[in-house]
ROZA-717894 format. One record per residue (C-alpha): x, y, z. Coordinates in Angstrom, 2 decimals. Each point is the difference from the previous one (the first is absolute). Layout:
BEGIN
        X        Y        Z
        X        Y        Z
...
END
This chain:
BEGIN
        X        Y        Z
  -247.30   -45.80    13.79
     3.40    -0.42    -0.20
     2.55     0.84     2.98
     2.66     2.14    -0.34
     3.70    -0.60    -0.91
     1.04    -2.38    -3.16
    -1.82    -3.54     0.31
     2.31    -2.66    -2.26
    -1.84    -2.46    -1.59
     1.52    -3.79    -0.85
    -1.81    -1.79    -2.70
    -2.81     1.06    -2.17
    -2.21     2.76     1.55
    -3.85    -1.26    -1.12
    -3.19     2.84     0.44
    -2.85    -1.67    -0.19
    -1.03    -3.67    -2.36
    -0.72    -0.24    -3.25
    -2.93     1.54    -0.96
    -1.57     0.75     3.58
    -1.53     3.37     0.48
     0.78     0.68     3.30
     0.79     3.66     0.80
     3.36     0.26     1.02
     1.89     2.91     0.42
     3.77     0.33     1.53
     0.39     3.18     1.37
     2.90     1.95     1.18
    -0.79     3.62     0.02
    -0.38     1.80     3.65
    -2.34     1.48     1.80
     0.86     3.39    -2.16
    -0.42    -1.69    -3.20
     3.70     0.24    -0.71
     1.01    -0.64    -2.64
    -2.02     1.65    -2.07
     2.69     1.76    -2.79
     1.83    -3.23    -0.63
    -0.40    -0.33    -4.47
     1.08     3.98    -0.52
     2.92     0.35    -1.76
     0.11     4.50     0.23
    -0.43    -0.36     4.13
     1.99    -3.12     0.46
     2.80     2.73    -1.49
    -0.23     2.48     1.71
    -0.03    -2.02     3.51
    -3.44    -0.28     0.55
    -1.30    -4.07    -0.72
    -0.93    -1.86     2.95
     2.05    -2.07     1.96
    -1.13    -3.75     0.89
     0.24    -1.43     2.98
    -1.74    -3.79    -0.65
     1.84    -1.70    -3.04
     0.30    -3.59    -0.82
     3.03    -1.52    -1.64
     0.00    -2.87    -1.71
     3.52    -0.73     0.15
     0.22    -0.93    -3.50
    -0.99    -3.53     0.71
    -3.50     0.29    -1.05
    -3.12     2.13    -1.10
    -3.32     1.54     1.28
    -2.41    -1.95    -1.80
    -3.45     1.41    -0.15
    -2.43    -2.99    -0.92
    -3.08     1.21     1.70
    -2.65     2.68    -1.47
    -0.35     3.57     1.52
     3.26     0.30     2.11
     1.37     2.90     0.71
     3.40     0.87     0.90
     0.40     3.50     1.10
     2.23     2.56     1.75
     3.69    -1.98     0.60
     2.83    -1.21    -1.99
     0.68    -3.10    -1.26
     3.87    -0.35    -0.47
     2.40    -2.88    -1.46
     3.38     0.26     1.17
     2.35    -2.21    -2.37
     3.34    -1.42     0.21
     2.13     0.92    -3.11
    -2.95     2.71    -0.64
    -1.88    -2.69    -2.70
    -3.50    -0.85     0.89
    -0.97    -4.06    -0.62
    -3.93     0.87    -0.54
    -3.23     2.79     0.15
    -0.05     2.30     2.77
    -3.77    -0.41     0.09
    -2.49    -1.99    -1.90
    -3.52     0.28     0.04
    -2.43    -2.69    -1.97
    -2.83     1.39     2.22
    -2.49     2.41    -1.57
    -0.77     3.34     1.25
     3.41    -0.14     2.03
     0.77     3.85     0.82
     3.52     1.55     1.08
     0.41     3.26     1.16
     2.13     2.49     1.82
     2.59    -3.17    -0.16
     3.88     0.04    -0.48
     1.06    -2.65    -2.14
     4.36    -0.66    -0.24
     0.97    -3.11    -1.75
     3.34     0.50     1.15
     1.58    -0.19    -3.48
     3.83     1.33    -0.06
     2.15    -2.70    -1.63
     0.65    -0.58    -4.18
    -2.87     0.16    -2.24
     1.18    -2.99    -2.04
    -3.45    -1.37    -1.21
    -2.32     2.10     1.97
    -1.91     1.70    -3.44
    -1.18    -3.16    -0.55
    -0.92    -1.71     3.37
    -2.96     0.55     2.61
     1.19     1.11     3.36
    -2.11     2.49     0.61
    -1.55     2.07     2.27
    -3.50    -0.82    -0.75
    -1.22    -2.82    -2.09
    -3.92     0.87    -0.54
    -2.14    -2.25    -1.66
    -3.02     0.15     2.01
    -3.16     2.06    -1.16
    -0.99     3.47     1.60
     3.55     0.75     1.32
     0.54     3.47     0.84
     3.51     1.28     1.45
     0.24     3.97     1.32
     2.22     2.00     1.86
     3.09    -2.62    -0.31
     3.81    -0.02    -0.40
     1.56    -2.17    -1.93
     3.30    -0.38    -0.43
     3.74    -2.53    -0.38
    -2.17    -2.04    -1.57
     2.28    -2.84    -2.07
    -2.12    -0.22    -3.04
    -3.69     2.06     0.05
    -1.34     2.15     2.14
    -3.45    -1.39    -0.71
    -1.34    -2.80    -2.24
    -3.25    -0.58    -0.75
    -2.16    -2.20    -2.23
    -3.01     0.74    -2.32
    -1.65    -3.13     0.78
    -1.07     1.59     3.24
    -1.40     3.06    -1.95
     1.52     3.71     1.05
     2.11     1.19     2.58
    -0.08     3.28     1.50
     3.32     1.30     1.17
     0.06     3.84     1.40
     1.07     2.55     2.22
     3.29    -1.95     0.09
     3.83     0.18    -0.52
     2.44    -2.42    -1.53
     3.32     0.50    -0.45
     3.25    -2.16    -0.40
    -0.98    -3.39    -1.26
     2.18    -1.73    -2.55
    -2.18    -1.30    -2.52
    -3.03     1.81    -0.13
    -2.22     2.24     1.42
    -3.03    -1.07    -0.39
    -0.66    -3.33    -2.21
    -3.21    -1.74    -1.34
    -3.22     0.06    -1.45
    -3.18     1.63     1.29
     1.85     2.80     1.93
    -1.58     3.57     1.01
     2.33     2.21     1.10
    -1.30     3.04     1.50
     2.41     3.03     1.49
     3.00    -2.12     0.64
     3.45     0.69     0.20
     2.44    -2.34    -1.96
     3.39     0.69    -0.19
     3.48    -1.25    -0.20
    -0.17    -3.47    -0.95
     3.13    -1.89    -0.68
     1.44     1.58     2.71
     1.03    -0.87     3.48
    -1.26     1.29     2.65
     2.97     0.88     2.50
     1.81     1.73    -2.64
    -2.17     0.54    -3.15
     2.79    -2.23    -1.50
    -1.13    -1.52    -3.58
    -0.47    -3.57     0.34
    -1.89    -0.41    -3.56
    -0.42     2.19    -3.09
    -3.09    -1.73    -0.47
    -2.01     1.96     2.89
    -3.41     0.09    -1.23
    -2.70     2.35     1.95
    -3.29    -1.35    -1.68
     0.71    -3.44    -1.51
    -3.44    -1.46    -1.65
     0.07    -3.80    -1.20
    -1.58    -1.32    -2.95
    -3.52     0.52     0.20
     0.19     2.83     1.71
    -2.68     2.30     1.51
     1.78     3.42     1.32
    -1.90     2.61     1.50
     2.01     3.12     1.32
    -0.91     2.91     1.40
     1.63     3.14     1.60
     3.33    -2.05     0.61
     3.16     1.15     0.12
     2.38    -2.43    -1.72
     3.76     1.11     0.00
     3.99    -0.71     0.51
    -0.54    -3.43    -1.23
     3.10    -1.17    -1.67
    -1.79    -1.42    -3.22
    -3.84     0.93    -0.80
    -2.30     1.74     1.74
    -2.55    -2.09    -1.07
    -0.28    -2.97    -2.19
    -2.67    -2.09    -1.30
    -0.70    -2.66    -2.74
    -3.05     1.61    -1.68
    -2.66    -3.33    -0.17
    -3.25    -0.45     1.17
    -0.40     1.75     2.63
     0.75     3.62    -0.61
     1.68     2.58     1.48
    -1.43     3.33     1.58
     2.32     2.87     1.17
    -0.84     3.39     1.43
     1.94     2.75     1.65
     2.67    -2.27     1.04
     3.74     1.70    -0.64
     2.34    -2.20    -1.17
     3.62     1.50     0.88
     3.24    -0.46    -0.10
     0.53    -3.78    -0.87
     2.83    -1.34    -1.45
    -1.77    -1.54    -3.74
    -3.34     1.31    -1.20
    -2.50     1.65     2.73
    -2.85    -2.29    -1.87
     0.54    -2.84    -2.45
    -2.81    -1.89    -1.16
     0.38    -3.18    -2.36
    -2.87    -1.53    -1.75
    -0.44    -3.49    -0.20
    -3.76    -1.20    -0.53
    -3.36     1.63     0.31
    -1.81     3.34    -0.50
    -0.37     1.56     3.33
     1.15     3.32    -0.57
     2.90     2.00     2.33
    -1.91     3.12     1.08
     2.01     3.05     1.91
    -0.38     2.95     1.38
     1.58     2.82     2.02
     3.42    -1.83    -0.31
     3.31     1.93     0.64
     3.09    -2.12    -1.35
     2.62     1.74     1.23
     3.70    -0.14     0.14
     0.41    -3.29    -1.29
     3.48    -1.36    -1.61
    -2.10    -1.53    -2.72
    -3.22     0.69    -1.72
    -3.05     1.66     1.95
    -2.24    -2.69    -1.33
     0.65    -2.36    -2.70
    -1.91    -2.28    -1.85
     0.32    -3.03    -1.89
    -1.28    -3.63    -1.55
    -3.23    -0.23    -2.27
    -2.51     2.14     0.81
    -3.21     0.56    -1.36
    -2.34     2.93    -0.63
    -0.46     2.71     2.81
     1.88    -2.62     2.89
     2.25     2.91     0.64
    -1.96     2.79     2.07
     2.01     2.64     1.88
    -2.49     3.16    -0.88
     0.08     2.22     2.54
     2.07     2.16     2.77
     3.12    -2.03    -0.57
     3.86     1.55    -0.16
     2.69    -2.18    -0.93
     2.50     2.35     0.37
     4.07     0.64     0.70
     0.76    -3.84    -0.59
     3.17    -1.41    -1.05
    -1.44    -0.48    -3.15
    -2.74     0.71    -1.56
    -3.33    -0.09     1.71
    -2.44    -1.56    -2.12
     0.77    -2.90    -2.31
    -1.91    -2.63    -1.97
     1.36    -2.49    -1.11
    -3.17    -1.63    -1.77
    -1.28     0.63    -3.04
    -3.16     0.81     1.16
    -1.18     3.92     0.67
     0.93     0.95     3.88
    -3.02     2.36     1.75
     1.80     2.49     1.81
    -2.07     3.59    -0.41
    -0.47     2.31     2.54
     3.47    -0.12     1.95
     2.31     2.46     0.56
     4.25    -0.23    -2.08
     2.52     1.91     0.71
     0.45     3.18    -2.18
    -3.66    -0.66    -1.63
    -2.82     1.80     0.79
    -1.60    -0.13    -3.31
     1.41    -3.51    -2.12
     1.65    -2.89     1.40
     2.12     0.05    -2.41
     1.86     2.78     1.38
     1.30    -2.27     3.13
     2.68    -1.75     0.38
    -1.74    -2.58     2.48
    -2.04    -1.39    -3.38
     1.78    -3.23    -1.39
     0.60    -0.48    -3.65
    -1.52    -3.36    -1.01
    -2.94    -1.53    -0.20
    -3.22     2.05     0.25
    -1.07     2.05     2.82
    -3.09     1.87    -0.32
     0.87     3.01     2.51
    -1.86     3.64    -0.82
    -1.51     1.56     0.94
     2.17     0.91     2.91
    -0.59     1.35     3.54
     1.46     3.24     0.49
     1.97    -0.15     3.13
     0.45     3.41     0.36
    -3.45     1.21    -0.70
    -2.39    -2.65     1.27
    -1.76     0.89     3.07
     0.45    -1.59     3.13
    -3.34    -1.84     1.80
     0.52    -1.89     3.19
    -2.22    -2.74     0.43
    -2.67     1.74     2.20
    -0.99    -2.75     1.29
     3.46    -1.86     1.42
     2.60     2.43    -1.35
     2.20    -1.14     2.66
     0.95    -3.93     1.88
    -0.48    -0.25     2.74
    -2.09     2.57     1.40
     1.07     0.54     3.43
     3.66    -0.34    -0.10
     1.80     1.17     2.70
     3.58    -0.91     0.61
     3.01     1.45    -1.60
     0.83    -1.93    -2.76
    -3.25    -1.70    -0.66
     0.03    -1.01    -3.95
    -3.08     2.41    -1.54
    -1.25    -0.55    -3.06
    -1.87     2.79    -1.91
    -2.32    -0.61    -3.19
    -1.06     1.57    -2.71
     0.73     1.25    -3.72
     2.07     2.58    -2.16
     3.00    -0.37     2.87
     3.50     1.06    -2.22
     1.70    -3.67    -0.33
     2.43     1.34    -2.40
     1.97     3.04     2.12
    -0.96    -2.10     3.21
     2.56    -2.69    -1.24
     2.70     2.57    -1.65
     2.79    -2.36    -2.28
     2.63    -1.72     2.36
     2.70     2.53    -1.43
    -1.53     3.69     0.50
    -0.31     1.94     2.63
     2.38    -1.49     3.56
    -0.91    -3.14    -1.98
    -0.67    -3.31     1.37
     1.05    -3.45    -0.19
    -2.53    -2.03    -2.56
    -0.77    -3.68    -0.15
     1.12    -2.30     3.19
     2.94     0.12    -0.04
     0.61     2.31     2.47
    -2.77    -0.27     2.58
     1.45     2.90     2.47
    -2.58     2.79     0.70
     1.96     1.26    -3.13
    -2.00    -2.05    -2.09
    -2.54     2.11    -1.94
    -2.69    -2.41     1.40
     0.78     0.75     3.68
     1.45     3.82    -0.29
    -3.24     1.69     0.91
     0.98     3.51    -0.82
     0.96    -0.85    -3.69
    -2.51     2.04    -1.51
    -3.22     1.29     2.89
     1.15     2.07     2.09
    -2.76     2.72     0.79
     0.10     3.25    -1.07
    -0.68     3.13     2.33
    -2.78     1.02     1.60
    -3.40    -0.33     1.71
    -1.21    -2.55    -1.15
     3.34    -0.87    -1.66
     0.42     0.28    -3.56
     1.19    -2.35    -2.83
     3.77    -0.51     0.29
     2.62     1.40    -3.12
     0.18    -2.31    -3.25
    -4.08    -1.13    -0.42
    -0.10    -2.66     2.60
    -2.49    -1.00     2.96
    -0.48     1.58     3.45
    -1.30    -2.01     2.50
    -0.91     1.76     3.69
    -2.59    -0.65     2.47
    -1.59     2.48     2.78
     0.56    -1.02     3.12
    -2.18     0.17     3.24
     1.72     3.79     0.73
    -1.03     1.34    -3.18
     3.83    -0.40    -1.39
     0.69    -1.10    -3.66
     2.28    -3.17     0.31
     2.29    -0.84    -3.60
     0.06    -4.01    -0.15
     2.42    -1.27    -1.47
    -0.41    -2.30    -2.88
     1.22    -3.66    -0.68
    -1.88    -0.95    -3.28
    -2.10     1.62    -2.67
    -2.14    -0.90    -2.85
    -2.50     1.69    -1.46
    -3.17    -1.28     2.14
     2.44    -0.67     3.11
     2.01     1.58     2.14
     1.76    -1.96     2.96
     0.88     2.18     3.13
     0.07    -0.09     3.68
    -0.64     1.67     3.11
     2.44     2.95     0.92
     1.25     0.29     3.11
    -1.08     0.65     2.41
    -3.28    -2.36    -0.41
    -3.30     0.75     1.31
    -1.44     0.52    -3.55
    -3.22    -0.71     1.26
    -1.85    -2.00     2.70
    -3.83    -0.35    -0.81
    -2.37     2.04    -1.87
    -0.99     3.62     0.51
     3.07     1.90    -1.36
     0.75     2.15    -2.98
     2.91    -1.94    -0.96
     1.10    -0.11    -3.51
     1.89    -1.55    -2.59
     1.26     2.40    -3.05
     2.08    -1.27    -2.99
     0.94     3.16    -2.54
     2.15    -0.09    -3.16
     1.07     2.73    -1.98
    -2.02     0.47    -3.60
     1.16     2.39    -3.07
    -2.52     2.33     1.84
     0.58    -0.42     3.73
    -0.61    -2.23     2.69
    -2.43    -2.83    -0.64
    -1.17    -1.52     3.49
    -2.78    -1.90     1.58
    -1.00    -0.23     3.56
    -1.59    -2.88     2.05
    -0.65    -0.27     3.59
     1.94    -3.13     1.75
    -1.05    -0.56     3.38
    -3.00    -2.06    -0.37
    -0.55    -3.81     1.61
    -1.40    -1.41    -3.26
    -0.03    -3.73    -0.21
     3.38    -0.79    -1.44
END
């Protein structure tokens, strides 16, 4: 258990030898738990993330090195406070396997010139042991990558976490799952959101690469969303939305292999380049994106292949199509894209997952990121074009809460009512029903056309345990009237 107040370490910090098994866990939460919303980037916002009060820095002289097997670091924040604001090394590196962080503030400190930082490691994690899992984490200042890690120590699992303002990257490696993240504004600086790179990567995969991403949301980065060198490994993407970045949302190069890039339930949003584009030598049926995808109200257009092989892409929803593709401006002239039938966007009906339509289940504090599942959500009037309407501010550029990836009442705000009804111009409603029987609007931060990203109104107190009629609605407006589905939300499921 660590004590409280900032302990400053001298020399390299060692948990655990190599290879011993030993459980160790360092441990600074209190005797509430706090803090327990530490990786949430919606409450974090809106004033609500934990404070810490254990932390360790490092004092840019060294590194947490975790050698040993099943350590655990948990519940404080491990800091690196620089002179000239360049870090010399990794925040923390773990060789161990099954090493587990969570509900852990990571700051590498990093304010100075980029210079060389794309292409060096000083990051906040190095992973390279097997079984890692990391949860409920901020990361952020780092000087190259938020997090590296290494296929040779198989996946992964990143989730429930938040990212923001590291110079070279995101997120870098091979072997990464990604689950409900926030990653945002890389190449910036933290203190200022000053650019300190143009090459500001969100999800950065390495040759070889095996990408697995689900239900993130990937924006503001000021060049791709994501990128990946298409190999061996594959790549797997579903419901993530991809917003706002300064290059392409997705760009995926092939290299070598067959593995196929599967997707779907994308949004690619708002992007200053392409939605998703594709190129190198492909071969037959490697490009899969069937299914409850929008690339929509890009830069340019959404879609493009730049193989010579046929793109999959049926069952999606375009802009201004509801019968051909070829009636939207977000298809690409080029090189083949297989992309009707289409998904009507207007028409479609809406099913929440009745099993988990919403994450987490028993979220209770205003501002609490909520994530609600399902299908036939409108992707295309949910994310209007940067220019109509009060308009908005597209790619990253401009990362104000004028940015049409941060201004929430863009396109959903809820119509009138009990329960509310859709709102004007086709898009999605989101409310909840609260513990007094009251019909709560949400408001909106992403949308695609399997997920919608919201949060807890204020006040809080959605719900506290099981045994209430609480709700979650989500209505659009079809040709014929409201389209709507209803789950109940207050349930402790296993999350």
């Amino acid at each position: 258990m660590l004590s409280p107040g900032v302990m400053t370490q001298s020399g390299t910090l060692d948990l655990g030898g190599p290879g011993s098994s030993t459980i160790l866990t360092v441990d600074g939460t209190d005797a509430l738990g706090n803090p327990w919303i530490v990786g949430d980037a919606l409450a974090a916002a809106q004033g609500m993330q934990s404070t810490f009060s254990r932390a360790v820095d490092l004092k840019n002289t060294t590194k947490l090195r975790v050698r040993g097997n099943n350590v655990s670091l948990r519940g404080f924040a491990i800091l690196n406070t620089t002179t000239g604001g360049v870090p010399g090394d990794n925040l923390v590196e773990s060789t161990g396997t099954n090493t587990r962080i969570e509900a852990v503030r990571l700051d590498g400190g990093a304010s100075g010139a980029c210079g060389s930082c794309v292409s060096l490691n000083r990051s906040l994690m190095d992973l390279s042991g097997g079984l890692a899992q990391v949860a409920n984490v901020e990361g952020r200042a780092a000087f190259s990558n938020g997090a590296r890690v290494n296929l040779a120590s198989g996946t992964i699992e990143i989730r429930d976490s938040w990212f923001h303002h590291n110079y070279a990257s995101g997120m870098l490696g091979d072997g990464l799952l990604l689950t409900r993240n926030v990653i945002e504004l890389t190449g910036r600086r933290l203190s200022d959101n000053a650019v300190m790179t143009n090459n500001g990567v969100g999800v950065r995969g390495e040759a070889g690469t095996r990408l697995d991403s689900a239900s993130n949301l990937i924006r503001n980065h000021t060049s791709f969303g994501i990128s990946t060198l298409l190999n061996n490994g594959g790549v797997d993407l579903a419901h993530d939305a991809v917003c706002g970045n300064g290059n392409n949302g997705i760009s995926v190069e092939k290299n070598a292999g067959s593995t196929p890039v599967n997707a779907t339930g994308l949004g690619t949003v708002y992007n200053s380049g392409h939605g998703v584009d594709f190129f190198g030598s492909y071969v037959t049926n490697q490009i899969q994106f069937n299914g409850d995808s929008a690339f929509t109200a890009n830069s340019q257009c959404g879609f493009r292949n730049q193989s010579s092989i046929t793109a999959l892409a049926e069952n999606n929803q375009w802009r201004g199509a509801t019968t051909l593709c070829s009636q939207s401006s977000d298809k690409c002239t080029g090189g083949p894209i297989d992309c009707d039938p289409i998904q009507d966007f207007i028409e479609v009906p809406i099913v929440l997952d009745g099993f988990q339509p919403t994450f987490p289940r028993n979220a209770f504090i205003s501002g609490q990121t909520i994530r609600v599942q399902g299908t036939g959500f409108n992707a295309i009037d949910g994310n209007p074009l940067a220019s109509s309407g009060p308009g908005c501010a597209l790619g990253s550029a401009d990362v104000s809460n004028q940015n049409c990836c941060r201004k929430k009442d863009k396109a959903n705000v809820c119509g009138g009512g009990a329960p509310p009804g859709p709102p004007s111009g086709g898009s999605n409603c989101v409310a909840t029903l609260d513990v007094l029987g009251q019909w709560k609007p949400m408001a909106v931060t992403s949308v695609t056309p399997t997920t919608i990203v919201t949060e807890v109104p204020d006040p809080g107190l959605l719900c506290v345990g099981d045994g209430y009629l609480q709700s979650t609605r989500v209505v659009k407006q079809g040709s014929g009237g409201p389209i709507a589905d209803q789950e109940d939300y207050c349930r402790n499921l296993p999350q």
